[in-house]
mmCIF file of the N, C-alpha and C atoms, coordinates in Angstrom:
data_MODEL
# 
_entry.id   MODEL 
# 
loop_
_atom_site.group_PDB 
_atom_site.id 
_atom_site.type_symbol 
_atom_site.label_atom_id 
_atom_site.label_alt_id 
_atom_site.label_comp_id 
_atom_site.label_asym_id 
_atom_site.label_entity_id 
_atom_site.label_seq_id 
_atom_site.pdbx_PDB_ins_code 
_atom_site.Cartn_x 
_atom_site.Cartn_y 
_atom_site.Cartn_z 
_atom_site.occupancy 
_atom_site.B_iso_or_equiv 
_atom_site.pdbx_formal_charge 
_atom_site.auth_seq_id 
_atom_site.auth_comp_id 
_atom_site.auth_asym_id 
_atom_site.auth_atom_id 
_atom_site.pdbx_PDB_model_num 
ATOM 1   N N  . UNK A 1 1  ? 11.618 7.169   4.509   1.00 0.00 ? 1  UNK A N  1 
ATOM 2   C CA . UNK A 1 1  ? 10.811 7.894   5.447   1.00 0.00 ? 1  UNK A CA 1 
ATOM 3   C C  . UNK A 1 1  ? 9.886  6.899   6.134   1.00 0.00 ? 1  UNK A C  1 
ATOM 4   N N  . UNK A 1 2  ? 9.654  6.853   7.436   1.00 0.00 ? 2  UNK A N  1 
ATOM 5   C CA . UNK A 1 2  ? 9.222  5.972   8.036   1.00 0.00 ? 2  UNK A CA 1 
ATOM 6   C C  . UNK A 1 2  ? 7.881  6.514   8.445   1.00 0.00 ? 2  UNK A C  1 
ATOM 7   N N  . UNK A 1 3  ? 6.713  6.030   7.779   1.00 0.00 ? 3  UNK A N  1 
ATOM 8   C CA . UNK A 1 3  ? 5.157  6.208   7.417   1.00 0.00 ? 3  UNK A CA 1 
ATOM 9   C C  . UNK A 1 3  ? 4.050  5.369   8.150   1.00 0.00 ? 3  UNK A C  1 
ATOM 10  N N  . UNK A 1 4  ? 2.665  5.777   7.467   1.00 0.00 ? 4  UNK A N  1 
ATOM 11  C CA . UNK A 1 4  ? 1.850  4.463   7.641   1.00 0.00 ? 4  UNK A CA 1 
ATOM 12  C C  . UNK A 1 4  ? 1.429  4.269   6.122   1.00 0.00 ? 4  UNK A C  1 
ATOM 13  N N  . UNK A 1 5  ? 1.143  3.442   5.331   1.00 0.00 ? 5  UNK A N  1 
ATOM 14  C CA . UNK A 1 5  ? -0.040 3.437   4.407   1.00 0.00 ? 5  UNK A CA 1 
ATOM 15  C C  . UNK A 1 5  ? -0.784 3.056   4.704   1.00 0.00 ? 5  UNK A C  1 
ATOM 16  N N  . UNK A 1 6  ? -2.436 3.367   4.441   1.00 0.00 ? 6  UNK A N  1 
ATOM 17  C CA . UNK A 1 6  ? -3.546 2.877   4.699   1.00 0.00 ? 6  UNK A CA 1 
ATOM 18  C C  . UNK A 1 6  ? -3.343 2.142   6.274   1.00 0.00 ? 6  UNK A C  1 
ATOM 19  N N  . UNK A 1 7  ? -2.790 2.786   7.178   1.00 0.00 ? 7  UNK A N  1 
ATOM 20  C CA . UNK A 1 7  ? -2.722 2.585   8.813   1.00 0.00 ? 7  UNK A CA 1 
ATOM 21  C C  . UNK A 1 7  ? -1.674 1.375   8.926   1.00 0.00 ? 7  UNK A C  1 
ATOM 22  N N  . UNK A 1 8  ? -1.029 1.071   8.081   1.00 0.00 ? 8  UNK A N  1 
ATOM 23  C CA . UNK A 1 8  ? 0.350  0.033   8.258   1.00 0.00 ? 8  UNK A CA 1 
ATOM 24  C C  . UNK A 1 8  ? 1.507  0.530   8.195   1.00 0.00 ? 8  UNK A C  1 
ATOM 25  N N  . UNK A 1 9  ? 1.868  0.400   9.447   1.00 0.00 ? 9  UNK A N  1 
ATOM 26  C CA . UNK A 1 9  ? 3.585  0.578   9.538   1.00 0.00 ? 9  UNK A CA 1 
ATOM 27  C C  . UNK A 1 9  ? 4.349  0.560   8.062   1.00 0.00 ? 9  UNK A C  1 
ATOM 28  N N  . UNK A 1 10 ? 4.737  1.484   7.304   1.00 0.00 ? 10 UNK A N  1 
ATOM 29  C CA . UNK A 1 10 ? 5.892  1.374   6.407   1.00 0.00 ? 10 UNK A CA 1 
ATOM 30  C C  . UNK A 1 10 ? 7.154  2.497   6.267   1.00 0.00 ? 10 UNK A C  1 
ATOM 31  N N  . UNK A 1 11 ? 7.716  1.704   5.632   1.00 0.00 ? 11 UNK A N  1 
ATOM 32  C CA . UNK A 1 11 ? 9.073  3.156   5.114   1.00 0.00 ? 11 UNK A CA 1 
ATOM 33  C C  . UNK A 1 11 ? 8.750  2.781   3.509   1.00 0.00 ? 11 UNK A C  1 
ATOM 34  N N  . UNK A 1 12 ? 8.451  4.434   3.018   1.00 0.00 ? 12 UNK A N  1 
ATOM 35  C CA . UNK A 1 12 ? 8.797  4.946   1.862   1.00 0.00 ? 12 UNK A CA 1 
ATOM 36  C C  . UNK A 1 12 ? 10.027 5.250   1.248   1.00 0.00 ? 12 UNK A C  1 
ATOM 37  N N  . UNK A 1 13 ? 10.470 4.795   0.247   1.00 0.00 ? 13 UNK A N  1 
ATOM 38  C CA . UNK A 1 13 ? 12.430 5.162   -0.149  1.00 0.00 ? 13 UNK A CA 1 
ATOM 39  C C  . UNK A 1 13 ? 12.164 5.195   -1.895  1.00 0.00 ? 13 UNK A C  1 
ATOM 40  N N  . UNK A 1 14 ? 12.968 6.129   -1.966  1.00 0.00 ? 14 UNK A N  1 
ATOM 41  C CA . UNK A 1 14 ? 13.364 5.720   -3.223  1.00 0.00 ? 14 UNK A CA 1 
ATOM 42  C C  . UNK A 1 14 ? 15.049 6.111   -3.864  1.00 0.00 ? 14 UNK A C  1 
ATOM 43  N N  . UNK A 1 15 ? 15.722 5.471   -4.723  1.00 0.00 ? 15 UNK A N  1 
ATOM 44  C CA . UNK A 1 15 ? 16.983 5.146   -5.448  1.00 0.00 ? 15 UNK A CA 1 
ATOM 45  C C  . UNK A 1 15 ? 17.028 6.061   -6.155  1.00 0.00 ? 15 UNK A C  1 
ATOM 46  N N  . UNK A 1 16 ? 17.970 6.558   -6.779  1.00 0.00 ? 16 UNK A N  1 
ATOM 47  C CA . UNK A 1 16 ? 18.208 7.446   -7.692  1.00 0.00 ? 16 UNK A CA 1 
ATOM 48  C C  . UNK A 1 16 ? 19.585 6.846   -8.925  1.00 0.00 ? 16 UNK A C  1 
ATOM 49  N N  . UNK A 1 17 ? 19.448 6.001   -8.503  1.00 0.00 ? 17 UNK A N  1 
ATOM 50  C CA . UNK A 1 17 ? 20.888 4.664   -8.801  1.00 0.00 ? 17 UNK A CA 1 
ATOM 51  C C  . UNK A 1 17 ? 20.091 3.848   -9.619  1.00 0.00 ? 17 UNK A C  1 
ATOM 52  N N  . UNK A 1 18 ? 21.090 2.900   -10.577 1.00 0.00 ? 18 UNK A N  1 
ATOM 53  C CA . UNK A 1 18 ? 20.470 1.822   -10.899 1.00 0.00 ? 18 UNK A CA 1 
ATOM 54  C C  . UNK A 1 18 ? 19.232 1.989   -11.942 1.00 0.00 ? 18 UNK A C  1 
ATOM 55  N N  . UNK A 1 19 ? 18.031 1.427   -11.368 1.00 0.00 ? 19 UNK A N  1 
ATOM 56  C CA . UNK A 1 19 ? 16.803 1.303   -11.615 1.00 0.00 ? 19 UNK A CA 1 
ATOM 57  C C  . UNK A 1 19 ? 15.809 2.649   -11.206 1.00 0.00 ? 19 UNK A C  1 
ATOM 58  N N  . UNK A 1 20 ? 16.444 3.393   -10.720 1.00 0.00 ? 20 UNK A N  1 
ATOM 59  C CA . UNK A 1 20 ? 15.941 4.650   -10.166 1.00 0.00 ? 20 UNK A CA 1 
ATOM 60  C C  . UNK A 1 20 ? 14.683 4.577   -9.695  1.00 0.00 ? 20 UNK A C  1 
ATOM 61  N N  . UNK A 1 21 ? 14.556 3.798   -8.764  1.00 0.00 ? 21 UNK A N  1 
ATOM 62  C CA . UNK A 1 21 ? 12.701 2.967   -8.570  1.00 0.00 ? 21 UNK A CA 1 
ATOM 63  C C  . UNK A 1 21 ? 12.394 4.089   -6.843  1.00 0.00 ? 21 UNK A C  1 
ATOM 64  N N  . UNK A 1 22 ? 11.576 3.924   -7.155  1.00 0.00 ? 22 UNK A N  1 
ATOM 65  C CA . UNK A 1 22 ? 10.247 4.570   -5.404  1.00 0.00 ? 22 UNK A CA 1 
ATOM 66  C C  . UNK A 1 22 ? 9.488  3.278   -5.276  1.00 0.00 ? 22 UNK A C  1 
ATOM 67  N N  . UNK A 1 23 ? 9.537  3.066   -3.990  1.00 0.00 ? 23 UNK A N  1 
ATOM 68  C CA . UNK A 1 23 ? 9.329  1.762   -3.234  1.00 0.00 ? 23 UNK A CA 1 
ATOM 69  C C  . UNK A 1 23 ? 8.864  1.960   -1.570  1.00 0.00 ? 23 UNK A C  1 
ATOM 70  N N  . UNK A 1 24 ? 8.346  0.988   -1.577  1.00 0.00 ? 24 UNK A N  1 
ATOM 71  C CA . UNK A 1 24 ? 8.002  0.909   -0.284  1.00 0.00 ? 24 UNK A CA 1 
ATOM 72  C C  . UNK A 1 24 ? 8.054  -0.355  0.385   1.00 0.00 ? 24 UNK A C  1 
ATOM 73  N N  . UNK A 1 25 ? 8.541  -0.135  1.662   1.00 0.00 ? 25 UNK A N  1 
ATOM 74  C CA . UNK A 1 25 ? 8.466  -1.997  2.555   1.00 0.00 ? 25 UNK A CA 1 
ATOM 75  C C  . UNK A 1 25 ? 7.777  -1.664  3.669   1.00 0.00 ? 25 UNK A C  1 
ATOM 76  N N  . UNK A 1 26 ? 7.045  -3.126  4.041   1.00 0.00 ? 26 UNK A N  1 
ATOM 77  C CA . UNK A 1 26 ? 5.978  -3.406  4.661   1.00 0.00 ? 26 UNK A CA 1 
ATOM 78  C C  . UNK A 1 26 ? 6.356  -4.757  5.753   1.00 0.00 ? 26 UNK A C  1 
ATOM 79  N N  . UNK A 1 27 ? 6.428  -5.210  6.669   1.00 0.00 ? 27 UNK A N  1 
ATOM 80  C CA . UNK A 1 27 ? 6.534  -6.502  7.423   1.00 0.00 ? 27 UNK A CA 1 
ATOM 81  C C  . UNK A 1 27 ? 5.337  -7.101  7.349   1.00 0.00 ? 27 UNK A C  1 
ATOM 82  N N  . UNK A 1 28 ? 5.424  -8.036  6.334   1.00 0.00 ? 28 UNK A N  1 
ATOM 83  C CA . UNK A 1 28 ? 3.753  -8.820  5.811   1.00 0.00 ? 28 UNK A CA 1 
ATOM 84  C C  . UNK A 1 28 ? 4.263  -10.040 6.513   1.00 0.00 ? 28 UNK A C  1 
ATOM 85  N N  . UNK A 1 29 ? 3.481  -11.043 7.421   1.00 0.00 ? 29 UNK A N  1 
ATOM 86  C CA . UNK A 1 29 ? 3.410  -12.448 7.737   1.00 0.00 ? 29 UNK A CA 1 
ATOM 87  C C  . UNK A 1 29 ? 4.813  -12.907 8.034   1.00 0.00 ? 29 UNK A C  1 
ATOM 88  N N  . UNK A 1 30 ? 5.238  -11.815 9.111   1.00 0.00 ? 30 UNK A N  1 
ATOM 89  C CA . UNK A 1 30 ? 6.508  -12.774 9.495   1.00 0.00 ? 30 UNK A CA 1 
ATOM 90  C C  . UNK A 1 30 ? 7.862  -12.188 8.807   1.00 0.00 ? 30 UNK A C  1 
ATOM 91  N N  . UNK A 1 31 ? 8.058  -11.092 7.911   1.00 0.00 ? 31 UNK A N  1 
ATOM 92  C CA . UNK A 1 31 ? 9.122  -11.040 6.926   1.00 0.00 ? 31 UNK A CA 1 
ATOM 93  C C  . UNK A 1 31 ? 8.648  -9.752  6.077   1.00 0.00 ? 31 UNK A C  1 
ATOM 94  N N  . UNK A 1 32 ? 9.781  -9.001  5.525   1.00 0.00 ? 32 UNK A N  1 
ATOM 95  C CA . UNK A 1 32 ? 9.543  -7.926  5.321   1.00 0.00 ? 32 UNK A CA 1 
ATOM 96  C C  . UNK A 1 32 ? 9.383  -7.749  3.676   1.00 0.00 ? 32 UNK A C  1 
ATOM 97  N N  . UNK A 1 33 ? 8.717  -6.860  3.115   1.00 0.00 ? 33 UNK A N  1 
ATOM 98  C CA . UNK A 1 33 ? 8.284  -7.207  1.692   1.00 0.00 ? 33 UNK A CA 1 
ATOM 99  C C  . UNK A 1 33 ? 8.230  -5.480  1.136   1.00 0.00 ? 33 UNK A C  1 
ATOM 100 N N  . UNK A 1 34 ? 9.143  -5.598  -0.422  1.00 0.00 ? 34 UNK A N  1 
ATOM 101 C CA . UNK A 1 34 ? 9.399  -4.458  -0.311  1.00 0.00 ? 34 UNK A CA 1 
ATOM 102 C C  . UNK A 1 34 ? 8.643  -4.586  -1.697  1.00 0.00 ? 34 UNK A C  1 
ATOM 103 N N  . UNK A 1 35 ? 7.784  -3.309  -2.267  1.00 0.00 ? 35 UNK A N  1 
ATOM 104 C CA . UNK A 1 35 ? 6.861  -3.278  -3.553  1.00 0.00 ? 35 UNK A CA 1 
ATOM 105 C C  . UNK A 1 35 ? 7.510  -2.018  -4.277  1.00 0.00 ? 35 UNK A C  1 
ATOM 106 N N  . UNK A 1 36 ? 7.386  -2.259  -5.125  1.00 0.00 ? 36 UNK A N  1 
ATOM 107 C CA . UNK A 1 36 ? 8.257  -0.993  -6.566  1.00 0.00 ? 36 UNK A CA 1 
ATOM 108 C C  . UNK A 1 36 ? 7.165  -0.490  -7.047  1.00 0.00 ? 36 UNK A C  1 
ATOM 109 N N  . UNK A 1 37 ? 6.867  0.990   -6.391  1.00 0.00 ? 37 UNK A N  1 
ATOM 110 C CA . UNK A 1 37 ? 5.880  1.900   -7.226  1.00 0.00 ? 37 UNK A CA 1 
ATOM 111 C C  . UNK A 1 37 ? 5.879  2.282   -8.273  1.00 0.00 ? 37 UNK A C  1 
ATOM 112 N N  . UNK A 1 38 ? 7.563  2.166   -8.919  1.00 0.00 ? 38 UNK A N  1 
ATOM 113 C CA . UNK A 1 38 ? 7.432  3.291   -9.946  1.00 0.00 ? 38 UNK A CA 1 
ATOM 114 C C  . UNK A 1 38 ? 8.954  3.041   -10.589 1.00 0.00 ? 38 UNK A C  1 
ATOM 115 N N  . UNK A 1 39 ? 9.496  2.511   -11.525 1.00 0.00 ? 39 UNK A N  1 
ATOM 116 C CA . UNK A 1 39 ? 11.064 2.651   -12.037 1.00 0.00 ? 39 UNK A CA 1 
ATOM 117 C C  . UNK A 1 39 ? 10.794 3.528   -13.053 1.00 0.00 ? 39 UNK A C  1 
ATOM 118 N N  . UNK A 1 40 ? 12.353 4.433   -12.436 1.00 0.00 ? 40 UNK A N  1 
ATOM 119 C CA . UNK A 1 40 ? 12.918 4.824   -13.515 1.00 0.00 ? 40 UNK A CA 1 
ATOM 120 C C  . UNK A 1 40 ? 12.576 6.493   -13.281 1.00 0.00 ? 40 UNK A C  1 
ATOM 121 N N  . UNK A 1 41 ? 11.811 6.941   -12.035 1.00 0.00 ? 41 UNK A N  1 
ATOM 122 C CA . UNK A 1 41 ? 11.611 7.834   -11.506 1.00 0.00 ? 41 UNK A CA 1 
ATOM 123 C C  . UNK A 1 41 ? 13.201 8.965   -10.875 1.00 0.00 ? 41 UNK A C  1 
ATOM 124 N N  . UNK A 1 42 ? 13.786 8.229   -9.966  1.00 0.00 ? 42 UNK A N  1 
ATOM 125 C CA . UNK A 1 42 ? 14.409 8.573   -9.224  1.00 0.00 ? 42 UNK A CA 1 
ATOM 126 C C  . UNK A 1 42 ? 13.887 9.562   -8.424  1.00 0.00 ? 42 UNK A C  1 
ATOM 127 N N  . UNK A 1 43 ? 13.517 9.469   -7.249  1.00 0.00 ? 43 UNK A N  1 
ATOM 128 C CA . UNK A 1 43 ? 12.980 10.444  -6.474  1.00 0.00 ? 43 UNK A CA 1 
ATOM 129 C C  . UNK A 1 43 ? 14.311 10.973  -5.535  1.00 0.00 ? 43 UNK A C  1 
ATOM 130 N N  . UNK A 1 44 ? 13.989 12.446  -5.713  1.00 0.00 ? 44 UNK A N  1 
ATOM 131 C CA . UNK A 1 44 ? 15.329 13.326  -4.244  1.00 0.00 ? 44 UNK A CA 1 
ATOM 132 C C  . UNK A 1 44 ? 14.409 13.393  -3.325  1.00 0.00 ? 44 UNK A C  1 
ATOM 133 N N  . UNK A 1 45 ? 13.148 13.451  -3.467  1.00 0.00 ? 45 UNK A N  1 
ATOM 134 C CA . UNK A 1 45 ? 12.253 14.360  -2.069  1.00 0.00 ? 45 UNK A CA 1 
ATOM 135 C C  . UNK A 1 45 ? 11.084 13.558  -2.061  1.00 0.00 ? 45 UNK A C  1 
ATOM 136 N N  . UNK A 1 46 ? 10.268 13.315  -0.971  1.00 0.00 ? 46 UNK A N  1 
ATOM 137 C CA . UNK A 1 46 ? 9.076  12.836  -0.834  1.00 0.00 ? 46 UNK A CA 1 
ATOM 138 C C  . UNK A 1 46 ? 8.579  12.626  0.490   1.00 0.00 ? 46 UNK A C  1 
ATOM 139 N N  . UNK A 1 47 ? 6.940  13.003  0.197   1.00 0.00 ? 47 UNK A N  1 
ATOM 140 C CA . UNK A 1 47 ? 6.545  12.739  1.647   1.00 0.00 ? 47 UNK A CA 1 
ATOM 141 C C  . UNK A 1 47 ? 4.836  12.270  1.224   1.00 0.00 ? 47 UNK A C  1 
ATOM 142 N N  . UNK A 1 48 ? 4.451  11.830  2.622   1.00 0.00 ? 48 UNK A N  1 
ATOM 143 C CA . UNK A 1 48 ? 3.349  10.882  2.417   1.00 0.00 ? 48 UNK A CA 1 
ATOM 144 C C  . UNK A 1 48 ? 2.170  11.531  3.364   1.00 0.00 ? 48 UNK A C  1 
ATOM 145 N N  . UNK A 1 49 ? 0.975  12.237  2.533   1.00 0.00 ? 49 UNK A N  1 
ATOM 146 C CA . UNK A 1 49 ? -0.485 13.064  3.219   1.00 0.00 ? 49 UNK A CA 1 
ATOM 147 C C  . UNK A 1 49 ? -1.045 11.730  3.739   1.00 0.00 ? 49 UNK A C  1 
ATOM 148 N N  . UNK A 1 50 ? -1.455 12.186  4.518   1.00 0.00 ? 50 UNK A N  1 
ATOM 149 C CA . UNK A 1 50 ? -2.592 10.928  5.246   1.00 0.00 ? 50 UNK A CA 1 
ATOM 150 C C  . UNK A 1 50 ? -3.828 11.658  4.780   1.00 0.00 ? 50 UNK A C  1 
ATOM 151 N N  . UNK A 1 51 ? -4.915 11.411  4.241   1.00 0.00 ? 51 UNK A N  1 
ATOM 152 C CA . UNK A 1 51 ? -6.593 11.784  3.812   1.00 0.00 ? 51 UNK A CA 1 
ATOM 153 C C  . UNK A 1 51 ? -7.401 10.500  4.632   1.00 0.00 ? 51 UNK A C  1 
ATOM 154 N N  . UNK A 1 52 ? -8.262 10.809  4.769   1.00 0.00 ? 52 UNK A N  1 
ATOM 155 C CA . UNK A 1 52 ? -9.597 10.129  5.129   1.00 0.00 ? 52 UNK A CA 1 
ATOM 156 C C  . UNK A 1 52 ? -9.467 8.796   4.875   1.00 0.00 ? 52 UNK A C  1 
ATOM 157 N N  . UNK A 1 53 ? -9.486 8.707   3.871   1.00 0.00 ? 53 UNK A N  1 
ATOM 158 C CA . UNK A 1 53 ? -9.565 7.441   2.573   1.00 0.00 ? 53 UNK A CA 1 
ATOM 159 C C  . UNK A 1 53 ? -8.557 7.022   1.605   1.00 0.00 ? 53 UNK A C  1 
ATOM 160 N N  . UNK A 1 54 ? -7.689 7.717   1.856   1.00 0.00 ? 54 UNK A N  1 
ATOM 161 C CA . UNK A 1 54 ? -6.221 7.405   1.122   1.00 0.00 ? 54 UNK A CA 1 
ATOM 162 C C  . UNK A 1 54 ? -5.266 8.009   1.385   1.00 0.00 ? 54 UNK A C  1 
ATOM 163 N N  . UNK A 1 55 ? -4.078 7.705   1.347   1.00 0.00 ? 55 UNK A N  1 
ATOM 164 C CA . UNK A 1 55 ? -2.773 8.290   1.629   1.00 0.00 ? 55 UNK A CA 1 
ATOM 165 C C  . UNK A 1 55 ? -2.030 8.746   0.140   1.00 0.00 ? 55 UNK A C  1 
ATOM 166 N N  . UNK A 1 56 ? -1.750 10.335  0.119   1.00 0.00 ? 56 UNK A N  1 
ATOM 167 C CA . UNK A 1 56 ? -0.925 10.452  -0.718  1.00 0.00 ? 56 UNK A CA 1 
ATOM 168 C C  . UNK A 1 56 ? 0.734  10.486  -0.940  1.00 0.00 ? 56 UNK A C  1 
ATOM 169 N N  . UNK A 1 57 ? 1.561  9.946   -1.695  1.00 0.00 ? 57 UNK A N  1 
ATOM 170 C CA . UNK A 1 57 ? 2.813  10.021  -1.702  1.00 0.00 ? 57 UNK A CA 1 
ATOM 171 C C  . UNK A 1 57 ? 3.463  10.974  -2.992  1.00 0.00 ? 57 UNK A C  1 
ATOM 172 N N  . UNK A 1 58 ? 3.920  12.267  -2.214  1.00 0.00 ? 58 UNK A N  1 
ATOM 173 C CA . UNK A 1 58 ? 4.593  12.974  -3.432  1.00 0.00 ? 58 UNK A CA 1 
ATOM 174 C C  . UNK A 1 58 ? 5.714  13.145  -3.186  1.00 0.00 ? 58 UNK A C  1 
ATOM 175 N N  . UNK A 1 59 ? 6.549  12.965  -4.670  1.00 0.00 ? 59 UNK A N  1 
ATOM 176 C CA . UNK A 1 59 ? 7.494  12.618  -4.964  1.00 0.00 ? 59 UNK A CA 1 
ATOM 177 C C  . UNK A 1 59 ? 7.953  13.426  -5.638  1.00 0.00 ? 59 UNK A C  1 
ATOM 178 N N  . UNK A 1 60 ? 9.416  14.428  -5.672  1.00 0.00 ? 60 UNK A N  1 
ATOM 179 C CA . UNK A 1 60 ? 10.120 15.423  -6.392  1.00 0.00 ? 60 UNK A CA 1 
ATOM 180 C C  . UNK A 1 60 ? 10.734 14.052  -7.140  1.00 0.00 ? 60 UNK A C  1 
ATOM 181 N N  . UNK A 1 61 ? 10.645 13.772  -8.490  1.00 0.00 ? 61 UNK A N  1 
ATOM 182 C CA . UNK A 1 61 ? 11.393 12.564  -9.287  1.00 0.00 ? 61 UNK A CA 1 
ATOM 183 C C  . UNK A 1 61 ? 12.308 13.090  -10.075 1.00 0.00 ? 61 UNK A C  1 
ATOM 184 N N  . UNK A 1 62 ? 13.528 13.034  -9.515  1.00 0.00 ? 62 UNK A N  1 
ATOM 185 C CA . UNK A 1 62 ? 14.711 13.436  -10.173 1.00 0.00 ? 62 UNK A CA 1 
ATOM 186 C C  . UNK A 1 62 ? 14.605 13.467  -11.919 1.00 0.00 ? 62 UNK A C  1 
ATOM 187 N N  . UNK A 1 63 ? 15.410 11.588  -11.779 1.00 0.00 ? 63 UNK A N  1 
ATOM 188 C CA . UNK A 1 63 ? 15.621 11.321  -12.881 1.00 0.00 ? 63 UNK A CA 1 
ATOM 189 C C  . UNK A 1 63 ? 14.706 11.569  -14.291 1.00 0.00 ? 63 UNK A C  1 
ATOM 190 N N  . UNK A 1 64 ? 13.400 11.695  -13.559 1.00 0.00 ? 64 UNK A N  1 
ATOM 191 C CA . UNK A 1 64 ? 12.234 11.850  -14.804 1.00 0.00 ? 64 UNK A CA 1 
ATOM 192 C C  . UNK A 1 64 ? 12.053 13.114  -14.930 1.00 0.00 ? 64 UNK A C  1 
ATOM 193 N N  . UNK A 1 65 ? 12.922 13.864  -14.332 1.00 0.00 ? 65 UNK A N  1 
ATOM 194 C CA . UNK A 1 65 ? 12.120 15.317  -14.101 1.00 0.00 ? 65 UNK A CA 1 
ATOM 195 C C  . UNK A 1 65 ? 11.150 16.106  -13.718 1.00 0.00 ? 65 UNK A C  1 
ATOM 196 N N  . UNK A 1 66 ? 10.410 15.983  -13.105 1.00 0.00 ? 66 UNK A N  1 
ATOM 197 C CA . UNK A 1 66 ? 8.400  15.693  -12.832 1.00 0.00 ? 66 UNK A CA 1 
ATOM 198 C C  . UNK A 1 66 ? 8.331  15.552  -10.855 1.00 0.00 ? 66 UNK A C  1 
ATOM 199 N N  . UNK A 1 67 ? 7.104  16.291  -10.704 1.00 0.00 ? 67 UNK A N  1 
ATOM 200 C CA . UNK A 1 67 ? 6.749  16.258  -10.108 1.00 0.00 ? 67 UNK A CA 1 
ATOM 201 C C  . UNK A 1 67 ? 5.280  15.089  -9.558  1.00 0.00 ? 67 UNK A C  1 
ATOM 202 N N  . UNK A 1 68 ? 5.546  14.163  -8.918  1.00 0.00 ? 68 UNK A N  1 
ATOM 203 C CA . UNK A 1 68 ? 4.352  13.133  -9.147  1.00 0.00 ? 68 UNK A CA 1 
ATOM 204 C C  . UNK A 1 68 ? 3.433  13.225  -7.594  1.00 0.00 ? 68 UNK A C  1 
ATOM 205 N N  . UNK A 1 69 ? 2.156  12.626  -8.040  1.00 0.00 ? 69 UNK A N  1 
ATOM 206 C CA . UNK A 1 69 ? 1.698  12.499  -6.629  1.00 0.00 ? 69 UNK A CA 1 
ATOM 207 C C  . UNK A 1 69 ? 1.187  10.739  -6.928  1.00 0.00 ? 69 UNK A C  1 
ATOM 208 N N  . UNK A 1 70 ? 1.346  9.915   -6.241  1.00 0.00 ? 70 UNK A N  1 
ATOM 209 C CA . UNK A 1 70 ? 0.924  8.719   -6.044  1.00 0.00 ? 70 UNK A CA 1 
ATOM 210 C C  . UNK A 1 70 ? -0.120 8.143   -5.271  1.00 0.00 ? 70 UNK A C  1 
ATOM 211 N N  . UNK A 1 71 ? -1.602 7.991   -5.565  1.00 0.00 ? 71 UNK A N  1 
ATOM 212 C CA . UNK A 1 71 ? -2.733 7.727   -4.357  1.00 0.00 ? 71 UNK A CA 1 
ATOM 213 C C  . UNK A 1 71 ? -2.491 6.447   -4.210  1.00 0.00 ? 71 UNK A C  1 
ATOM 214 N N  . UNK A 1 72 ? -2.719 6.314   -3.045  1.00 0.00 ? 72 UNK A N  1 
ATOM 215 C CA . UNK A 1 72 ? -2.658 4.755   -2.058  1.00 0.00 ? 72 UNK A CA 1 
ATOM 216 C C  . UNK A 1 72 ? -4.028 4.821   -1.376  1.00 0.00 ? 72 UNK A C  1 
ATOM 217 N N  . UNK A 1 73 ? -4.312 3.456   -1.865  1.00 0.00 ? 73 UNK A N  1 
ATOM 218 C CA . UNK A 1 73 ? -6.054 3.057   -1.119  1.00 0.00 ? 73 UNK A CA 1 
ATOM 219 C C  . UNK A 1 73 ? -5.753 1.629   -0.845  1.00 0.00 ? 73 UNK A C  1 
ATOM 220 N N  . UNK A 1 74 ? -6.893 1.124   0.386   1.00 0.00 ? 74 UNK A N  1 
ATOM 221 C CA . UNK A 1 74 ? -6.850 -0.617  -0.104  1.00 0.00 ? 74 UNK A CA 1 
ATOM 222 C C  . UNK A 1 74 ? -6.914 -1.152  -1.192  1.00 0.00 ? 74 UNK A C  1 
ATOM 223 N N  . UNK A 1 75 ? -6.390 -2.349  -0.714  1.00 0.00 ? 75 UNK A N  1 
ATOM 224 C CA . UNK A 1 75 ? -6.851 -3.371  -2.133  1.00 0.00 ? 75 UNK A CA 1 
ATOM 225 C C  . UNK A 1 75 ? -7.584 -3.942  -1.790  1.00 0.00 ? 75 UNK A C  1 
# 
């Protein structure tokens, strides 16, 4: 899903394969950089709230069964 976090261009994805990971990539300095929120999740569904002060990412997680919400703030 093609997002912002914290006002930066990203796509949110996650696998249901493999490593069953939720991830996100970012074009940092020239080149694109992808960060692993979470293995072993497998997410089918997800979408990303924009708030004030943080962005939330919720995630229907298959493989774990569970419903998650993920807060995103600066670092």
């Amino acid at each position: 899903m093609g997002t912002t976090l914290c006002g930066k261009p990203s796509f949110v994805a996650g696998v249901r394969r493999e490593e069953a990971e939720l991830f996100y990539v970012q074009y940092v300095d020239g080149a694109y950089k992808a960060t692993v929120i979470e293995k072993g999740v497998g997410p089918a569904n997800l979408c990303v709230v924009h708030e004030k002060d943080r962005d939330l990412i919720v995630s229907a997680n298959h493989t774990a069964n569970e419903a998650a919400v993920y807060v995103v703030t600066e670092e």
